[in-house]
C-alpha positions as CSV (number, residue, x, y, z in Angstrom):
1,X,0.0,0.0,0.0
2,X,1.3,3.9,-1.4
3,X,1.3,5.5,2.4
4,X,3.8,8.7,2.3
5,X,3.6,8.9,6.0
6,X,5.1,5.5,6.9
7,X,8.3,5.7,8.7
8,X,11.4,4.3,7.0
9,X,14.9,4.0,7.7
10,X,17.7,4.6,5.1
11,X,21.5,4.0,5.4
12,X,23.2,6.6,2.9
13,X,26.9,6.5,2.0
14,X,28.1,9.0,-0.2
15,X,31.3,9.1,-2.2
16,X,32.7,11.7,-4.2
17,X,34.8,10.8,-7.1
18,X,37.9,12.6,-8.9
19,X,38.1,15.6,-6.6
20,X,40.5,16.8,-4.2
21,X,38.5,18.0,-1.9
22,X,36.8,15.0,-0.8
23,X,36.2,16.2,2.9
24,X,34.7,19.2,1.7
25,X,31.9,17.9,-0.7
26,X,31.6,15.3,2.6
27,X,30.3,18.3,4.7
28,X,28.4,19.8,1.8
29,X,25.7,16.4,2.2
30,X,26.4,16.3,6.0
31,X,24.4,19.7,5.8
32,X,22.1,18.8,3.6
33,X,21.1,16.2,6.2
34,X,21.8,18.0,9.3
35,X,19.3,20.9,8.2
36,X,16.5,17.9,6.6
37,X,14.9,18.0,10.0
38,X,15.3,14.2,10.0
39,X,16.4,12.3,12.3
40,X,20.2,10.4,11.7
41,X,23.5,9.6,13.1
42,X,26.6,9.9,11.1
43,X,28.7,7.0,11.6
44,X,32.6,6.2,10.0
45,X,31.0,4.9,6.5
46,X,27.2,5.8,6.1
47,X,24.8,8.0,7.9
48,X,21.4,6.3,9.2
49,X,18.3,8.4,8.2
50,X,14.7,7.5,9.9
51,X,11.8,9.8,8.6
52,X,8.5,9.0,6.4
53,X,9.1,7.8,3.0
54,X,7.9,11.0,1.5
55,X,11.1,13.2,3.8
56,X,13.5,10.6,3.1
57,X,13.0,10.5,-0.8
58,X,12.7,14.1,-1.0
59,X,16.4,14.5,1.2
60,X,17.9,11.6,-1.1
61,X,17.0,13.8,-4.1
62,X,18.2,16.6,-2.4
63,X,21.5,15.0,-1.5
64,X,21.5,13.6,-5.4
65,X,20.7,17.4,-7.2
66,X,23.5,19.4,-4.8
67,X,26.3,16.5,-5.4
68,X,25.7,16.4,-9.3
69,X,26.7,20.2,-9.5
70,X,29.4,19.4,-7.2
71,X,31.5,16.5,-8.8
72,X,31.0,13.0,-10.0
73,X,30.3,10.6,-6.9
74,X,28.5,8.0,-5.6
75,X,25.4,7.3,-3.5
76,X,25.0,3.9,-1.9
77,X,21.6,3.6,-0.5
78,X,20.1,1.3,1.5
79,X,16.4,1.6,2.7
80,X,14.3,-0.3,4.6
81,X,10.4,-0.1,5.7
82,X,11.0,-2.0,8.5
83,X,14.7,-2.1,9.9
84,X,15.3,0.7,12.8
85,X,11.6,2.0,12.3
């Protein structure tokens, strides 16, 4: 069933590629998320997101249209409608 409102939880790991400012381009998505108003917890290789499936796809496309102007990377995604919710 389409329910917006239901609370997922989504492990994001983001990579930028050819750049040598790799911490900086870091921080950019680490804002991204900090200002999202969802909740999360950075940890040494992803960041765990938990927020309803409409918030969380909104912040992943977010993340995705900021990083594109930025530099070539990668964005490992895993989400989940039940784990963490």
């Amino acid at each position: 069933m389409h329910d917006p409102d239901r609370k997922i939880a989504c492990q994001i790991s983001y990579i930028p590629l050819r750049t040598e400012n790799i911490e900086e381009k870091v921080e950019k998505v680490l804002h991204i998320i900090r200002n999202s108003g969802l909740e999360f917890k950075v940890n040494s290789f992803a960041t765990e997101i938990k927020g309803s499936k409409a918030e969380v796809f909104s912040l992943i496309e977010d993340i995705f249209e900021t990083a594109e102007t930025e530099s070539q990377f990668v964005l490992d995604l895993k989400l989940s409608n039940i784990c963490g919710c």
